[in-house]
Phi, psi and omega in degrees: 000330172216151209268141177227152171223134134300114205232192130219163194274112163312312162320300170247018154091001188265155183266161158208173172232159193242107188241104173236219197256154157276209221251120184092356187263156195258097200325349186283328161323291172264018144249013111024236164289336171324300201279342181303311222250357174276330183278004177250101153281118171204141162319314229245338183231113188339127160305125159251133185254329206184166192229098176205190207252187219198102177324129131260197178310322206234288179235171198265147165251154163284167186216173157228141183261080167290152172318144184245146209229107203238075170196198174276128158288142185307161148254140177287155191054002166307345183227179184244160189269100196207169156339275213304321168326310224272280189326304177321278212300322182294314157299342157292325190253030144278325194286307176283334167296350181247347152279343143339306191297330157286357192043076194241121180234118192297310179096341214235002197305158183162165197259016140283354147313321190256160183226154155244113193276186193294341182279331179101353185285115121006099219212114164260132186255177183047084158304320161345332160239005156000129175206132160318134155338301182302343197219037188251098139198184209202163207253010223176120166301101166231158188115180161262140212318259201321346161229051170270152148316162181265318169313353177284358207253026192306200164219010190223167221290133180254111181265150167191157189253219167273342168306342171281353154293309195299290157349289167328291168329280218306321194254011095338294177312311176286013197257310191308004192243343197218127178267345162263093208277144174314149181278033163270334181287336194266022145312145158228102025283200163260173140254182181267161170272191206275085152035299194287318178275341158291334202263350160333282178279022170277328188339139202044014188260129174271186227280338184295324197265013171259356159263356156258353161282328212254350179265354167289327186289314248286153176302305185292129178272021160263018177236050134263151206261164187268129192308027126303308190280308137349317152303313160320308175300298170322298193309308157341290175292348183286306174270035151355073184093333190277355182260146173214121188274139135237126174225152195248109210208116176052010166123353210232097154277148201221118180264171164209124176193180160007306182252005163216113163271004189219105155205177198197116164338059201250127170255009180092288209261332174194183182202169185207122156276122154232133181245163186240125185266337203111326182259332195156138165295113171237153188274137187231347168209148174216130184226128194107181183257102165237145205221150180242127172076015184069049180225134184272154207277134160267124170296124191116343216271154178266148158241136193275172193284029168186101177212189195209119155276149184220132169257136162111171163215153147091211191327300193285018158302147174249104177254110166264135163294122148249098190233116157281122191289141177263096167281172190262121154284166187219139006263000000 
């Protein structure tokens, strides 16, 4: 739908591209991205520097002036389910959690959308078919087949939300590892496959983000999970071992991290067993009335990253800090 030039900005000196419409396309398209892309600040999502007009054939068009992305666009089947795999599909869904977060729904996800600049940074791109959260349905099957939803394929006017990003996301991630996808997604509509066949080129991804990749599928889109809580999840696994507690008990500080995974918590009045997985802190033995954030503690319980344990009850309580450092995934 629409046409690009490579320019540079005299001014300030810089490459950008220059995006307006062809000859017959329906100006609302780019504005559109106009409107998408002015409310989204992201690491993770193509820049708009300006708005300005153009000679065309006849009469001046508007164009918009974008960030210029000085890299590879994805390919399908191009990657292997590794670290790097892991680091990708996680900058993607940081890129789409802050479109969300504007309540923005791209419509469009797919790995010729995306891009990797020279930094290795994640760049999601094309705005074009774009809708505000308030205004999301369409009179018209649009998008690309295979990671369209299965609710895009209705034949009467179709409301829908970001879970059809959320969708996308899914069949992205399996389209970056394999060009053969089960044939129920090459359906229209689609269905989800069978758990066992989406999970083939997932091999050595552990099992928790291939079953939350594969819940990206789901037909209905309220068992879909929100790219936040996917982001989250990724990140997790990202910071692998990287995480570290400290608390402070009777004058006695106690880490918890890689090299020390276990420790415990005796306050007289109650005591606490916590263990370190690589993943999240849990509680594994609790005896006495202990409570974390003032809620009482269960064995199994995650203990959050910044929290305040209380031992005890009435005078004699004991209140201890629990705090963990955030390390950053990169980039």
């Amino acid at each position: 739908m629409g046409e690009v030039i490579f320019c540079e900005d005299l001014h300030l000196q810089r490459q950008v591209v220059l995006k307006h419409l062809q000859a017959g396309v329906e100006a609302r398209r780019l504005l559109d991205e106009q409107k998408a892309l002015s409310k989204v600040r992201s690491k993770h999502v193509v820049q708009l520097y300006d708005i300005v007009n153009i000679q065309g054939a006849v009469t001046q068009q508007p164009a918009i002036v974008l960030e210029f992305i000085d890299g590879e666009t994805l390919q399908v089947g191009s990657l292997s389910a590794n670290a790097d795999y892991l680091n990708l599909i996680w900058q993607i869904s940081c890129g789409l959690a802050d479109i969300h977060s504007h309540r923005i729904i791209h419509r469009d996800i797919k790995p010729g959308n995306i891009k990797i600049d020279g930094e290795g940074v994640v760049k999601i791109l094309d705005f074009g078919l774009s809708r505000n959260t308030a205004d999301a349905e369409t009179r018209s099957i649009i998008g690309t087949p295979i990671f369209m939803a299965p609710e895009l394929w209705g034949d009467q006017t179709i409301a829908f939300d970001s879970s059809i990003d959320v969708y996308a996301f899914g069949v992205t991630c399996l389209a970056l590892l394999t060009n053969e996808p089960p044939l129920s997604l090459r359906h229209r509509p689609p269905s989800q496959p069978t758990l066992a066949d989406f999970s083939t080129p997932f091999a050595g991804m552990p099992a928790e983000i291939t079953n939350a990749l594969f819940q990206c599928l789901a037909t209905s889109r309220q068992d879909r999970p929100s790219m936040q809580a996917i982001k989250n999840l990724l990140e997790k696994h990202l910071l692998r071992d990287r995480h570290r507690a400290t608390v402070v008990l009777n004058g006695v500080a106690n880490t918890l991290d890689h090299k020390n995974r276990r420790i415990s918590l005796n306050a007289t009045v109650g005591s606490l067993t916590i263990e370190y997985d690589g993943l999240a802190f849990t509680v594994t033995q609790v005896a006495g009335a202990v409570y974390i954030n003032n809620t009482s503690v269960t064995v199994g319980a995650i203990v959050p990253g910044c929290c305040v344990l209380t031992f005890g009850n009435g005078s004699g309580r004991k209140f201890v800090t629990f705090d963990v450092s955030n390390p950053e995934v990169m980039p």
